[in-house]
KOLMARGU-238472 format. One record per residue (C-alpha): residue number from 1; x, y, z. Coordinates in steps of 0.02 Angstrom, whole numbers, plus 50000, padded with zeros to 5 digits. Each point is the difference from the previous one (the first is absolute). Example, Ala and Ser with C-alpha at 12.3 -4.5 7.8 and 13.67 -1.06 7.14 Angstrom:
REM residues 2
     k      c1      c2      c3
     1   50615   49775   50390
     2   50069   50172   49967
This chain:
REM residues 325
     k      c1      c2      c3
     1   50012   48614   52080
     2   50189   49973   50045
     3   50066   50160   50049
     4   50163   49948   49923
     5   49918   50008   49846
     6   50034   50190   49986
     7   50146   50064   49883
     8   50069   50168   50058
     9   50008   50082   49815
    10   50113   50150   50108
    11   50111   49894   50053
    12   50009   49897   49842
    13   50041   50172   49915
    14   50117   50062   50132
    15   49906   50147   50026
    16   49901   50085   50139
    17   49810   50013   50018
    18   50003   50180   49972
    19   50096   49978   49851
    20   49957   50105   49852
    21   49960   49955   49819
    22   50181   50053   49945
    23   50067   49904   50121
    24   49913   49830   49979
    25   50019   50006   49802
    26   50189   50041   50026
    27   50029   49851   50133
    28   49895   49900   49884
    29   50111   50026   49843
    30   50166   49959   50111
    31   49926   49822   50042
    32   49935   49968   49824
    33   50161   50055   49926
    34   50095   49880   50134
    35   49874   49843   49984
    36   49918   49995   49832
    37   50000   49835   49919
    38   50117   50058   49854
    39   50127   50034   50124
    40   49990   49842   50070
    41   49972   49887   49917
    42   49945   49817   50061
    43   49991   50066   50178
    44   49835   49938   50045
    45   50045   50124   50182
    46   50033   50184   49888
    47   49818   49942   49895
    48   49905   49965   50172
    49   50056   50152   50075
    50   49985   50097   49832
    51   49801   49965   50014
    52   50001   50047   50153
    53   50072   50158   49987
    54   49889   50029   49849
    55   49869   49951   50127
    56   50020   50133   50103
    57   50036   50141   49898
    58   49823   49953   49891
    59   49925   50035   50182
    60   50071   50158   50060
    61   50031   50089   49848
    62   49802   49999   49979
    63   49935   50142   50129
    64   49835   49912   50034
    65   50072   49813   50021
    66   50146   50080   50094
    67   49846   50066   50125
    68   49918   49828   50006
    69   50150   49914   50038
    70   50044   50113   50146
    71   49848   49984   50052
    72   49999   49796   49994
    73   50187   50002   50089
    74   49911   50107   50114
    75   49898   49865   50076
    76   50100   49869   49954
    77   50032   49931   50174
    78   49809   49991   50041
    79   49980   49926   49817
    80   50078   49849   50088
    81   49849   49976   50118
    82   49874   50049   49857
    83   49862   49860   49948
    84   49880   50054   49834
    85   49875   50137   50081
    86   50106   50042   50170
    87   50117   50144   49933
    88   50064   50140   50112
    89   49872   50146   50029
    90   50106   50126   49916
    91   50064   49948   49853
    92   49974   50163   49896
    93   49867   49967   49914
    94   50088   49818   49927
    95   49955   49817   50031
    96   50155   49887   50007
    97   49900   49878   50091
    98   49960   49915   49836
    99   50172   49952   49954
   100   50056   49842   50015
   101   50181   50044   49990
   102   50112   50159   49960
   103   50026   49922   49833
   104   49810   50017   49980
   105   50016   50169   50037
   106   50142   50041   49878
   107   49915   49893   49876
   108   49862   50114   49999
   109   50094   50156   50024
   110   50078   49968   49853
   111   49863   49917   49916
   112   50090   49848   49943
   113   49924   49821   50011
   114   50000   49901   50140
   115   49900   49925   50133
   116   49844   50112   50026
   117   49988   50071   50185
   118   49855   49955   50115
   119   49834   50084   49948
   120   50068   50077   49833
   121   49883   50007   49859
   122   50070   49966   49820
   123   50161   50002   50056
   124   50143   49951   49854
   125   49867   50016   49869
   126   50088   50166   49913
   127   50156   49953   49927
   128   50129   50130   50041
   129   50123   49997   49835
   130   50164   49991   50042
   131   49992   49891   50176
   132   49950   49840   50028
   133   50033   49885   50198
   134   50144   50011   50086
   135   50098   49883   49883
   136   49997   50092   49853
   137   50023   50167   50068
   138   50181   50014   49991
   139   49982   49946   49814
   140   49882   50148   49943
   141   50130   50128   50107
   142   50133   49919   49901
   143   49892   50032   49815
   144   49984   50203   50039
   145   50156   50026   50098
   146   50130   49980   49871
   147   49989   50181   49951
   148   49923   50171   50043
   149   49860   50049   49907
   150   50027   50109   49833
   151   49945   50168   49974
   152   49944   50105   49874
   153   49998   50203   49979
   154   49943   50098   49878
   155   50125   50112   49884
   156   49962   50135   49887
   157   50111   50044   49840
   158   50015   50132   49888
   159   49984   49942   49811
   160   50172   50064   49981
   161   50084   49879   50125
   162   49887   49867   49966
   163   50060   49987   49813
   164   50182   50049   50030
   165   50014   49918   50191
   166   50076   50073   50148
   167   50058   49957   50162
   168   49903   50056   50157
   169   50035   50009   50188
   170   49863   49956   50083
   171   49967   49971   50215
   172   49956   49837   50066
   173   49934   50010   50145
   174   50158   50045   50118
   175   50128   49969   49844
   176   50048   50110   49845
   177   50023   49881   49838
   178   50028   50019   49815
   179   49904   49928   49880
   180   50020   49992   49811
   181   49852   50013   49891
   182   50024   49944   49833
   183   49963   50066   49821
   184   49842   49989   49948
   185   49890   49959   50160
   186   49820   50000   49978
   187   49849   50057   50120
   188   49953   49822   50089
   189   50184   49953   49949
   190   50076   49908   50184
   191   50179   50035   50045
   192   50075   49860   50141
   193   50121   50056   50117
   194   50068   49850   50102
   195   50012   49986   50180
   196   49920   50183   50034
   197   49825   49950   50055
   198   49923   49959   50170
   199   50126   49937   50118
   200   49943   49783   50045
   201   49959   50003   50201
   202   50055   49818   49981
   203   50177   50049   49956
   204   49973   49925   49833
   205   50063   50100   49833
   206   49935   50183   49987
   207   49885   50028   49874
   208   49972   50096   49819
   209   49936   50176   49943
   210   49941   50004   49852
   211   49964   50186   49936
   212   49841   50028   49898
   213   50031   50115   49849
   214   49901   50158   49960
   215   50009   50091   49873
   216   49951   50216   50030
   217   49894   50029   49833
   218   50101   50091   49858
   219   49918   50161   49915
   220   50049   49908   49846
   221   50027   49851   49985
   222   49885   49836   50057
   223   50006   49831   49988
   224   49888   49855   49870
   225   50029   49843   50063
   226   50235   49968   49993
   227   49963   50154   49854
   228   50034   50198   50062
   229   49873   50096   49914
   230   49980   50204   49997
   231   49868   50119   49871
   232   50082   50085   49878
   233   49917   50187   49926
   234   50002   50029   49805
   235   49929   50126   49897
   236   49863   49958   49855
   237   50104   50039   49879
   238   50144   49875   50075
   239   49863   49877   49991
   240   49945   50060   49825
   241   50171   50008   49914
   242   50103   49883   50120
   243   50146   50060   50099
   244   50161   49973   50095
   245   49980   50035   50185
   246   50109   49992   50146
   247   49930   49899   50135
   248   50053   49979   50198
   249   50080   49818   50026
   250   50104   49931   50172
   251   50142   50040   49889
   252   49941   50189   49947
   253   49932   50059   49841
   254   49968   49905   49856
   255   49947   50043   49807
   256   49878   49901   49949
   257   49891   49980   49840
   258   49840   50057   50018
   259   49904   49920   49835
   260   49893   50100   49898
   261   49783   49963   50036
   262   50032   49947   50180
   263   49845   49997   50118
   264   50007   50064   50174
   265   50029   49875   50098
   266   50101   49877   49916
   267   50152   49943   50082
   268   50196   50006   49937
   269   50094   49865   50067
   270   50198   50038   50043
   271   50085   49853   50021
   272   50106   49977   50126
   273   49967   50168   50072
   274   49898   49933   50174
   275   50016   49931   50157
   276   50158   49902   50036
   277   49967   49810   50042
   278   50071   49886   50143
   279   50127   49922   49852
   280   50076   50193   49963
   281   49892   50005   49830
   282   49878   50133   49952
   283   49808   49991   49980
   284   49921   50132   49868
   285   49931   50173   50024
   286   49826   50030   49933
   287   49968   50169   49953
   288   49808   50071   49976
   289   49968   50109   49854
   290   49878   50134   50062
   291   49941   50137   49852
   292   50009   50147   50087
   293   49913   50157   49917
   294   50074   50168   50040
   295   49886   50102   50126
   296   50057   50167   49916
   297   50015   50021   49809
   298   50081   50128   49919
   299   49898   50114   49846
   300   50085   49903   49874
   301   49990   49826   50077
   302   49823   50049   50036
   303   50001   50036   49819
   304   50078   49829   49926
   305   49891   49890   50116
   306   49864   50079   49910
   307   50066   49959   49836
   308   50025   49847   50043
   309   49811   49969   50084
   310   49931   50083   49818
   311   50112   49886   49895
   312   49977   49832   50129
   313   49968   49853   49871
   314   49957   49853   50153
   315   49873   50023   50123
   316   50070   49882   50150
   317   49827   49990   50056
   318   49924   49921   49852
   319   50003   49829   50069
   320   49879   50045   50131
   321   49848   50040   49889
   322   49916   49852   50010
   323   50045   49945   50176
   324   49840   49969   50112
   325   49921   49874   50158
């Protein structure tokens, strides 16, 4: 192979050899910034050298190709004098004999398509998404370098702030923002903050964060589907007789009418007492009747229930005589 073949990635980078990670990706960002298509646009020059950049930076941002390819630039000069089986005796524990060119070399470094190397085995048969040859490299840089990739956290809320909204300050990395969560955010809700996610290494447009809603569980109140929903306690003779009860809402307390021969378990709907909804309406609160027999009685209520067991004219259980397999 031509030994003028070989493209000095370094150099192409205008960095050193012993250049570290930080370094590269910052030198790498300068030149995409400066040659990216976008910013030039119809300069056939800026696109060449943009791929080429890109190139380079694929290579030695990767620790293990980054080792390869020192190693190949290591022998390069000998690589001149190479034929297919006749490689240099130390070549740490790699055989660049087999490549026809560097191209070849790069093209399976980077597992694109392209003309196999001497002696490889299946070589180009695996697809690698998102590169194809040379000529369409550029392109597919181009398709995922337009902006930085978007991010998304995690953020817990209170029921309180959730219903009412509230404005946060959160850290970002290195940078302090404020972020506004509106009224009636949900658990698995999304909230978008523009231009506050990962940071494009192709000096394209930063990318989103989108904040995941949680909600900490309430001691009171749950939710049933867009509905709020809670258990209310009444006594058996609110449940006998009927009643009007107070019950917790968002709002605070509100009377309502229990009616007379309610079951446990049976469900008042309060309109317009829920969850607020993306258009500023309300949903409706769902409160559970639960009969709830005193644990303590008193000698005289002690002494009415047993009136009332002797003088009982329904036996609730009546309807179960003849059930059977």
């Amino acid at each position: 192979m031509a030994t003028t073949d070989f493209k000095d990635y370094y150099a192409i980078l205008g960095v050193s050899k012993t250049a570290t990670a930080d370094e590269i990706k910052r030198a790498y960002r300068k030149l995409a910034r400066t040659c990216h298509p976008d910013m030039n646009p119809g300069n056939a020059t800026a696109e060449a050298r943009f791929k080429e950049v890109n190139e380079a930076y694929e290579v030695l941002s990767d620790v293990e190709k980054r080792k390869k390819y020192d190693q190949f630039g290591q022998y390069w000069k000998q690589a001149g004098n190479w034929s297919p089986g006749a490689a240099p005796s130390d070549m740490g524990g790699f055989d660049f004999s087999q490549y026809g060119s560097f191209d070849d070399f790069i093209n399976e470094l980077l597992g694109r398509f392209g003309t196999p190397p001497a002696g490889a085995q299946g070589y180009g048969s695996r697809p690698n998404p998102g590169y194809g040859g040379f000529g369409d490299y550029g392109a597919a840089n181009s398709m995922r370098s337009s902006a930085g990739a978007d991010l998304e956290s995690n953020f817990t809320l209170s029921f309180v702030d959730a219903f009412r909204g509230v404005q946060k300050r959160l850290s970002v990395g290195n940078e302090v923002i404020d972020v506004r969560i509106p009224s009636g955010a949900k658990a698995g809700s999304k909230i978008r903050i523009r231009g506050k996610g990962q940071v494009s290494p192709y000096g394209g447009q930063r990318g989103d964060l989108y904040l995941k809603i949680e909600l900490k569980p309430h001691g009171f109140f749950k939710f049933e589907g867009d509905n709020l929903a809670c258990e209310v306690p009444i006594a058996p003779d609110e449940a006998v007789l009927g009643a009007a009860i107070e019950v917790p809402t968002p709002d605070g307390l509100v009377t309502v009418n229990v009616p007379a021969g309610i079951r446990s378990g049976q469900s008042l709907r309060l309109r317009g007492k829920g969850w607020v909804t993306p258009k500023g309406d309300r949903t409706d609160l769902l409160a559970k009747v639960i009969i709830t027999p005193p644990k303590d009685l008193t000698p005289t209520e002690r002494e009415y229930y047993e009136k009332i067991r002797d003088q009982r004219s329904v036996d609730p259980r009546s309807h179960l005589k003849d059930v059977q397999l």
